[in-house]
C-alpha positions as CSV (number, residue, x, y, z in Angstrom):
1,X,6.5,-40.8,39.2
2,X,6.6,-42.1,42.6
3,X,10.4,-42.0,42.7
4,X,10.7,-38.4,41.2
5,X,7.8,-37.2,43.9
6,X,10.2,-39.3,47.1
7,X,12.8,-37.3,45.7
8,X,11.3,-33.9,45.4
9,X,9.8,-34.2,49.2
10,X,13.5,-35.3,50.2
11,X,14.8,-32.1,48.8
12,X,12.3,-29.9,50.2
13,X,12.5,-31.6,53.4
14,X,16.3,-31.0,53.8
15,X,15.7,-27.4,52.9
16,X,12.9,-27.3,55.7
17,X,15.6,-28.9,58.3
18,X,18.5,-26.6,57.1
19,X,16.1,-23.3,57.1
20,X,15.6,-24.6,60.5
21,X,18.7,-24.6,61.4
22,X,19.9,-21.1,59.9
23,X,17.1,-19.6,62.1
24,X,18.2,-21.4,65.3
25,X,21.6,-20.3,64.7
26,X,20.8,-16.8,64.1
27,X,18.7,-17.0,67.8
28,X,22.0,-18.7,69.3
29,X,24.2,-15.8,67.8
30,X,21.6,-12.9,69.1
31,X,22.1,-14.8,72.4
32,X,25.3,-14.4,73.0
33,X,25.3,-10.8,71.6
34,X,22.6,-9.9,73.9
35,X,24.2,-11.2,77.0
36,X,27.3,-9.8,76.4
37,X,26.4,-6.3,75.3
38,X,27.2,-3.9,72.5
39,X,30.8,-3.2,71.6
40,X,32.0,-0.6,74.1
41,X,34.2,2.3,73.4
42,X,37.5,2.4,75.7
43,X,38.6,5.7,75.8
44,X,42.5,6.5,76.6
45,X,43.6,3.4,78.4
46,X,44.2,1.0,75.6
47,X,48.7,-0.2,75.5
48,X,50.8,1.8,74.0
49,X,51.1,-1.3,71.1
50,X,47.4,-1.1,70.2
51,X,47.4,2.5,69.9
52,X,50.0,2.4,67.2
53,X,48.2,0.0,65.8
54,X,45.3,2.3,65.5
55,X,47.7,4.8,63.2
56,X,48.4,2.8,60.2
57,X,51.6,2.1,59.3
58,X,52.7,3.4,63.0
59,X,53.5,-0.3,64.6
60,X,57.3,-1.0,65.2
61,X,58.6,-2.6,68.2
62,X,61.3,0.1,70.6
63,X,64.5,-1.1,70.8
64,X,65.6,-0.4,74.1
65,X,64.5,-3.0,77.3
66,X,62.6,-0.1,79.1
67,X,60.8,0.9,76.6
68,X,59.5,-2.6,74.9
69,X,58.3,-3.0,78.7
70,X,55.8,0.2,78.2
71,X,55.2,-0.4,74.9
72,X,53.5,-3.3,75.8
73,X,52.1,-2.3,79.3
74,X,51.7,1.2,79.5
75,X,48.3,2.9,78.6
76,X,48.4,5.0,75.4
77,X,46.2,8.3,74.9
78,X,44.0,6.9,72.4
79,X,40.5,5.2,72.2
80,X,40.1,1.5,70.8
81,X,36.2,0.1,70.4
82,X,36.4,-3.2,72.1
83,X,34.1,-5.5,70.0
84,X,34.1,-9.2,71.8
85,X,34.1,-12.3,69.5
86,X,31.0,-14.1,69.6
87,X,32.2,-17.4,68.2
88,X,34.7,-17.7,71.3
89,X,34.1,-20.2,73.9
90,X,35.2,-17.7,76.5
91,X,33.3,-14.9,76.8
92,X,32.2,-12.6,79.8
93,X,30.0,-15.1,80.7
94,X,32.5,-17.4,82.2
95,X,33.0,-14.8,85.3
96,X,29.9,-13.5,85.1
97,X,31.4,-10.4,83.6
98,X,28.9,-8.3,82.3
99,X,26.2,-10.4,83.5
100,X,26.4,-8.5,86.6
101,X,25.5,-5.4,83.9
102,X,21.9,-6.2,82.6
103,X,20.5,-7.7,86.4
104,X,19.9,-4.3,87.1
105,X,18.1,-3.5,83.7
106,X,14.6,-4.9,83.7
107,X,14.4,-4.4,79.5
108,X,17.2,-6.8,78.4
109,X,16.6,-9.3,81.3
110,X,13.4,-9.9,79.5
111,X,14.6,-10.0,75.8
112,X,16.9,-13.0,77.0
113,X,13.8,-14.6,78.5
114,X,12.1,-14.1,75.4
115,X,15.0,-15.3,73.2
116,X,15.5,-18.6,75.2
117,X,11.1,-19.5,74.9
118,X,12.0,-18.6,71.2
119,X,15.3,-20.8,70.8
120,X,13.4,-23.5,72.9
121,X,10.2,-23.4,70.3
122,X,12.6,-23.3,67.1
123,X,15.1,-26.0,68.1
124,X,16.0,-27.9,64.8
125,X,14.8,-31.2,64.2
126,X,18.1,-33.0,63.1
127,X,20.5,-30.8,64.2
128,X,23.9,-31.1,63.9
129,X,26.4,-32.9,66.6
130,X,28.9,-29.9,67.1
131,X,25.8,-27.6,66.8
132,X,24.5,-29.2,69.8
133,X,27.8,-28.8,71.3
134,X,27.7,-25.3,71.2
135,X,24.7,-24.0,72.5
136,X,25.5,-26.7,75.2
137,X,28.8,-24.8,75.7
138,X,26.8,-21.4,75.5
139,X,24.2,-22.1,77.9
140,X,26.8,-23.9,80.5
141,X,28.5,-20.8,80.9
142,X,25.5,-18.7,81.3
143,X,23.8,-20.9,84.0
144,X,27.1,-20.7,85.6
145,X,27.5,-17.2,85.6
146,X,24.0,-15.9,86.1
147,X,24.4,-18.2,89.8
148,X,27.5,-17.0,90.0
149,X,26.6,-13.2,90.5
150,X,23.1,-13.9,91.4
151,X,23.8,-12.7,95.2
152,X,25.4,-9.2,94.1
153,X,25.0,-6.8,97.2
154,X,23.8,-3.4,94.8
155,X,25.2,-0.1,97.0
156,X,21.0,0.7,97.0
157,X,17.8,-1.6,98.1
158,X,16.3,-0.1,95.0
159,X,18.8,-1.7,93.0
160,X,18.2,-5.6,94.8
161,X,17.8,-8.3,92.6
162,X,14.7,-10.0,91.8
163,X,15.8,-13.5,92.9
164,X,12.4,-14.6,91.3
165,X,13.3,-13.3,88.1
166,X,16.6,-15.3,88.0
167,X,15.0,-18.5,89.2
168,X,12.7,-18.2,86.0
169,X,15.7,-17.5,83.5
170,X,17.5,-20.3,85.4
171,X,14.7,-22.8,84.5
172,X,14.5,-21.4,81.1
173,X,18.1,-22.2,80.6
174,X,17.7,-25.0,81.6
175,X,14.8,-26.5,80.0
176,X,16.6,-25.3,76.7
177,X,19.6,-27.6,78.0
178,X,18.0,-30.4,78.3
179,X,17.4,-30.7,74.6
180,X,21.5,-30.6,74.6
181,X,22.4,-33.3,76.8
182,X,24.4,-36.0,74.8
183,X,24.0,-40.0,75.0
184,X,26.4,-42.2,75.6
185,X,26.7,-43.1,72.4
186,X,26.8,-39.9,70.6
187,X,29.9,-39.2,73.2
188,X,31.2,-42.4,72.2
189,X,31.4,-42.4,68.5
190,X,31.3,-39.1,67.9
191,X,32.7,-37.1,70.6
192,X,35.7,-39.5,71.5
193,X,36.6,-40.2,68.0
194,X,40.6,-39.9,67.5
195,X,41.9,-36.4,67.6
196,X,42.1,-35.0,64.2
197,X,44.9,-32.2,63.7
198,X,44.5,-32.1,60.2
199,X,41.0,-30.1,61.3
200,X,43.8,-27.2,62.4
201,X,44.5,-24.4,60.5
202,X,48.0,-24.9,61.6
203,X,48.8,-27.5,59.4
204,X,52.7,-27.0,60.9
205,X,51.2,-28.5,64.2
206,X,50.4,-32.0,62.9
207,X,53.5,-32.5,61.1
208,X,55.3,-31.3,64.2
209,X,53.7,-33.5,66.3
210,X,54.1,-36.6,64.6
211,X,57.9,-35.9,64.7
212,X,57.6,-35.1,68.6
213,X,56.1,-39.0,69.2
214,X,58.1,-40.7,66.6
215,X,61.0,-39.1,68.0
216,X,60.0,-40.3,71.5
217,X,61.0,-36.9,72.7
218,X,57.7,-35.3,74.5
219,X,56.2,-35.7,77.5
220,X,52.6,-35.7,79.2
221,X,52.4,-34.1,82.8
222,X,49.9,-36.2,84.6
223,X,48.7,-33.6,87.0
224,X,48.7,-30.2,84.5
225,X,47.8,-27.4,86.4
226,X,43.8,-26.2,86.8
227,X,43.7,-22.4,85.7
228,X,42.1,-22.8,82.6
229,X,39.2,-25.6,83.6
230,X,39.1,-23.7,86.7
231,X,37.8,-20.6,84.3
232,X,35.5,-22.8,82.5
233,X,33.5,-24.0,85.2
234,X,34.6,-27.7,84.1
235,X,33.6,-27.2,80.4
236,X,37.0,-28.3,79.5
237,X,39.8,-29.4,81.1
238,X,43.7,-29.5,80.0
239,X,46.2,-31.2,79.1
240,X,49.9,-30.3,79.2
241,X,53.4,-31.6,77.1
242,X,56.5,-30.6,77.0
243,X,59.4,-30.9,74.5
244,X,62.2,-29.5,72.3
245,X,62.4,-28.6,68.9
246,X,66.1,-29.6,68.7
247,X,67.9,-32.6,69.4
248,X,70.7,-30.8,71.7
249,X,67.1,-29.7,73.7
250,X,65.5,-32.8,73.2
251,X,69.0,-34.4,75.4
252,X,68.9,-31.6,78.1
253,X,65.1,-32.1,78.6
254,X,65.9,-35.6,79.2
255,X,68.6,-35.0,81.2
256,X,66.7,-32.6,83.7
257,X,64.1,-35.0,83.9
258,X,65.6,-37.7,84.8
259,X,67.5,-35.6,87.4
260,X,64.6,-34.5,89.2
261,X,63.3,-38.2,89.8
262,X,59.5,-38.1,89.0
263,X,58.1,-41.3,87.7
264,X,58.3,-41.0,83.4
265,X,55.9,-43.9,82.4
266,X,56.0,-45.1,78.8
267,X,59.1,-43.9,77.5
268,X,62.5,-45.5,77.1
269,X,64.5,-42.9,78.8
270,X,62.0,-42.8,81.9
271,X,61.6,-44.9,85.0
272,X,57.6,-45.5,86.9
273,X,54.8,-47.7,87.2
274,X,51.4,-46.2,86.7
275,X,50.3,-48.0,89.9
276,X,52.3,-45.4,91.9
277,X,50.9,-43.0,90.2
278,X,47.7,-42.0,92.7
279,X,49.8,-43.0,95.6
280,X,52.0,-39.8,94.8
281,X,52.4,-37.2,97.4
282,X,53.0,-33.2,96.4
283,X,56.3,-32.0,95.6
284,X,57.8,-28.6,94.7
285,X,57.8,-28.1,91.2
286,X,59.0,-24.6,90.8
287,X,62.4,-25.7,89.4
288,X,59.9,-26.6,86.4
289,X,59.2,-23.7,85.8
290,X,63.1,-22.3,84.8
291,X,63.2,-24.7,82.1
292,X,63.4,-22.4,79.4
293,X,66.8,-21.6,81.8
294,X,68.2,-24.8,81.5
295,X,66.7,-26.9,77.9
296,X,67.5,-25.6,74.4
297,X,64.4,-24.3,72.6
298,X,61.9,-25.7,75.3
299,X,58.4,-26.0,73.7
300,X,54.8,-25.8,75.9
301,X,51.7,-27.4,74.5
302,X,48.9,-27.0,76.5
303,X,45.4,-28.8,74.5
304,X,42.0,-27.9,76.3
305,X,39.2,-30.6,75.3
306,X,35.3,-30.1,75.9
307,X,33.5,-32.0,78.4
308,X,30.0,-32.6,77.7
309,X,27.0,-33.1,79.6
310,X,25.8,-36.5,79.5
311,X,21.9,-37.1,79.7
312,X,22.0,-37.7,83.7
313,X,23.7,-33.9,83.7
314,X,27.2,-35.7,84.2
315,X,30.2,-34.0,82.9
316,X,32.4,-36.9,80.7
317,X,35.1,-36.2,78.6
318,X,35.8,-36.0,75.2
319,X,38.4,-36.0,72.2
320,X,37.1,-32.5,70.7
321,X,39.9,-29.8,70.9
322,X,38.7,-26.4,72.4
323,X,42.3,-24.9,72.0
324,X,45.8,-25.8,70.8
325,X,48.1,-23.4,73.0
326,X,52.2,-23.3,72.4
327,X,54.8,-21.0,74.0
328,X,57.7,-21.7,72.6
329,X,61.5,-21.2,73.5
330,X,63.9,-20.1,70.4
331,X,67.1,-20.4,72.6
332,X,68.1,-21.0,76.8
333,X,66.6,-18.1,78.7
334,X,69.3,-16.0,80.6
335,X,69.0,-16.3,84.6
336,X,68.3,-12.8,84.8
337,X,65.0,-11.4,83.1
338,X,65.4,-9.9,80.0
339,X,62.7,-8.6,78.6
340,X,63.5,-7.7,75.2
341,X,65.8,-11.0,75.0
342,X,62.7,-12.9,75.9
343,X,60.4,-10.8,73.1
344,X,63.1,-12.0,70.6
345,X,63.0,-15.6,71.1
346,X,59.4,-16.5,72.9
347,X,57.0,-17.1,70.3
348,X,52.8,-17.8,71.1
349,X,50.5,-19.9,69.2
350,X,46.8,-20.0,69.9
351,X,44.4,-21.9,68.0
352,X,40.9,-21.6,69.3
353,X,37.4,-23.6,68.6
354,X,35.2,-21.0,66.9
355,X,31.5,-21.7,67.2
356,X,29.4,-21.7,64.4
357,X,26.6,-20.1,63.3
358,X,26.5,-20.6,59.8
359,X,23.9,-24.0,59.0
360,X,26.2,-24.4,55.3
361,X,28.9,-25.3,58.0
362,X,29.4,-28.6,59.8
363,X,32.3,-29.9,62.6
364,X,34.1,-28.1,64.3
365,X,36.1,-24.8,63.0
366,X,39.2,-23.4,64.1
367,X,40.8,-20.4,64.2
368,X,44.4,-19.2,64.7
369,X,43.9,-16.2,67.1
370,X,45.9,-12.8,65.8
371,X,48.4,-11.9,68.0
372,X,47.5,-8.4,68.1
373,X,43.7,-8.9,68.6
374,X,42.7,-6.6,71.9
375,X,41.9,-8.6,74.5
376,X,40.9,-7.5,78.1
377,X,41.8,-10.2,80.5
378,X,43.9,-13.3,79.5
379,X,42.1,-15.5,77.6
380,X,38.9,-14.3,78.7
381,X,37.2,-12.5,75.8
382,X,34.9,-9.8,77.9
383,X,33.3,-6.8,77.0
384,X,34.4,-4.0,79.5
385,X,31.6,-2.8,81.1
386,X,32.4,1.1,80.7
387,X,34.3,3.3,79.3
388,X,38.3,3.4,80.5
389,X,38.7,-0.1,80.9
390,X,42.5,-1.2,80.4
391,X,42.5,-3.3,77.2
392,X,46.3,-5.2,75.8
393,X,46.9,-7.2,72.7
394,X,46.7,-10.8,72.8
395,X,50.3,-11.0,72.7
396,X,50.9,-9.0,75.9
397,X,48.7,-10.8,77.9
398,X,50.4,-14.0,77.1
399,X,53.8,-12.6,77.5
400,X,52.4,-11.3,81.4
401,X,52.8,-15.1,82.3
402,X,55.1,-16.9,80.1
403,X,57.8,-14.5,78.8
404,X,60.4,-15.9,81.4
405,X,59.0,-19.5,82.6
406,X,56.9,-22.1,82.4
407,X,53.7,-20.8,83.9
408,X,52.0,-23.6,85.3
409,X,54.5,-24.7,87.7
410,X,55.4,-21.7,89.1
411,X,55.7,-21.5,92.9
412,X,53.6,-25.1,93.1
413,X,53.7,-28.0,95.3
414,X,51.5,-30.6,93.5
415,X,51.7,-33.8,92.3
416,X,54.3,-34.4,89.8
417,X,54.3,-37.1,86.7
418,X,54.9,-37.6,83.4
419,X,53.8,-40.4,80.4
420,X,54.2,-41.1,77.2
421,X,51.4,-38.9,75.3
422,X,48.0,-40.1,75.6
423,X,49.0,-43.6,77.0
424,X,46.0,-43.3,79.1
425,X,43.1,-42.2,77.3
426,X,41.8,-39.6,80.3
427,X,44.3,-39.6,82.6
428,X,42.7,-39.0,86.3
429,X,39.8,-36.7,84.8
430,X,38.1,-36.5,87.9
431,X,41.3,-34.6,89.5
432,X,42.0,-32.7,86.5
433,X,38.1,-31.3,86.2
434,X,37.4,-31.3,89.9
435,X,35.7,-28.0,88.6
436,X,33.4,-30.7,86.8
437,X,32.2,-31.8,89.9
438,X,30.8,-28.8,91.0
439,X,28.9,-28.6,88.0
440,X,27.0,-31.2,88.5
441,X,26.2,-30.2,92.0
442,X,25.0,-26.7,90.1
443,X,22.5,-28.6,87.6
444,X,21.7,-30.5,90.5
445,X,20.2,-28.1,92.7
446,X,19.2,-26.1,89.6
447,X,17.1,-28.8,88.5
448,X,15.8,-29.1,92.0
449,X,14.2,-25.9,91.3
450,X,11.5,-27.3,88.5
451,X,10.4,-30.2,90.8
């Protein structure tokens, strides 16, 4: 009797915890939806693409250079409602977007003071590890951006901001992310656990990979550029490889490299001791860039991981992919620019963390982003804030920085490396997530502000 009465308390205990956790969940998503406002009509400036896509049955690519070029760019006369994806790790937030919309509006800056008391009252006794990492993630980005556009100069005095009313939200946020920060060992054993690509929807990824390493054919640049951790605020940072998916590519990439004389630590065909690696001193690396001129079938992988916030308000790394980017090369790209020879043989693939708000779900989820999903501003998933805002397809906005080279090293001087993959397990993460740094000095004087 005893047994069957342990049991029945276990049950109704776990229903408890998980009813707890659906409820949180549901105050996380009505969050974000909050802070980044109702879907928004854009009326007549949407591309020429998504407003065939609008007409069913109406998409087809022109055939002509010229007019692929507008097709992509131009602004169609048709309306699109812009609806932003909740689940995405970039949001509006990270600029302070449409933050800047609700300072002015008394009502809504109160609901989110309400909703972070209530998310702060209902937090869920056991909850779950990636759970944890994304209100962390959520809240992060709001601190940030709410600082961020904190000392907006309104055209009227009526219209100044109530600095005391952002101090309180501030430590509101805050006392919420307190309950998020991680301990060492959580980061540890669950955070830096091996990389799992099975976890992809991609399934083509792993497979590829595995070929790329067995191959010894890819390589690791030591110092990947900072765009994207830059955006984050140091919520993730990057890294980059490069490779071919052919073995005439796989030769030329070798050859170029080689050429150019940069230290390649770890693999056979390379020369460089890791030692001179921080003793390095900035080079031009905009011949980098024109690979796709001069390696068959060139492909770019560009992996952003989370940091987390440690329990001292520390960023550290982690193991837990936030994105799996590719831009891939079919064939050499000719000197001159060539649009629709470049639509024909670049391809994109974007696999992005989705967070979860669903308490039947647990670890991380991921989805392949479509390539014709409206986006507004590269890979910054933001709400416009009125009506006319230009909006492009995901597609577009990729092919505005890497239909004709290798983004990242365009018109650079930086340091310049390269490694077998992964041979160190965070290579200089303090240079990579500088952004990081600044952070912590945020929480830090954020912090300073409930003393």
């Amino acid at each position: 009797m005893k047994l069957l009465l342990g049991a029945l308390l276990f049950i109704l205990g776990v229903g408890v915890a998980q009813a707890d956790t659906s409820k949180f969940l549901d105050l996380h998503r009505e969050f974000k939806r909050l802070v980044n406002g109702d879907p928004t009509l854009v009326a007549l400036r949407s591309s020429k693409e998504l407003c065939d896509l609008s007409v069913k049955g109406a998409w087809r690519f022109p055939d002509t250079e010229d007019a692929l070029e507008k097709y992509y760019f131009d602004t169609g006369e048709c309306s699109n409602t812009y609806k932003v994806n909740l689940q995405g790790i970039y949001t509006a937030m990270a600029t302070g977007g449409v933050i800047e919309g609700f300072f002015f509006d008394q009502n809504r800056l109160a609901k989110v003071g309400e909703l972070l008391t209530k998310m702060q009252q209902e937090w869920p006794s056991d909850i779950d590890t990636f759970a944890k990492l994304d209100i962390q993630q959520t809240l992060w980005e709001f601190i940030q951006g709410l600082d961020f556009r904190r000392d907006i100069k309104p055209d009227s005095p009526k219209f100044a901001i109530d600095q005391n009313a952002v101090n309180s939200l501030l430590k509101l946020a805050m006392s919420l992310m307190d309950r998020t920060l991680f301990d060492s060992a959580t980061i540890t054993s669950k955070l830096r656990a091996d990389i799992n690509l099975s976890l992809l929807p991609s399934q083509d990824v792993k497979s590829r990979w595995l070929g790329y390493l067995k191959s010894n054919s890819i390589v690791e640049d030591v110092f990947p550029g900072r765009a994207h951790s830059e955006l984050s605020g140091g919520r993730i940072f990057v890294r980059v490889f490069l490779t071919s998916d052919s073995e005439v590519g796989k030769a030329e990439l070798r050859d170029f490299l080689s050429k150019r004389g940069d230290p390649i630590v770890g693999i056979s065909w390379g020369k460089g001791e890791l030692s001179m690696l921080n003793s390095l001193k900035q080079s031009s690396a905009e011949d980098l860039s024109l690979l796709p001129q001069h390696v068959s079938d060139v492909r770019t992988i560009l992996v952003a991981f989370f940091g987390v916030l440690d329990k001292n308000y520390k960023v550290q790394p982690t193991n837990v992919v936030a994105s799996w980017k590719e831009v891939s090369y079919k064939e050499k790209q000719p000197a001159t620019q060539n649009f629709l020879f470049a639509h024909n043989s670049v391809s994109f693939l974007d696999i992005a963390y989705a967070q979860n708000f669903d308490s039947n779900l647990s670890g991380p989820i991921y989805q392949v982003v479509n390539d014709k999903r409206a986006v507004r501003a590269g890979i910054i998933d933001a709400t416009p804030l009125f009506d006319g805002v230009s909006i492009l397809s995901h597609r577009a906005n990729c092919f505005s920085c890497h239909a004709f080279r290798v983004r990242s090293y365009w018109f650079h001087m930086r340091k310049v490396a390269f490694q077998r993959p992964f041979l160190r397990s965070n290579p200089d993460f303090k240079y990579i997530n500088k952004y990081g740094e600044k952070a912590e000095e945020l929480f830090s004087r954020i912090n300073a502000l409930r003393r």
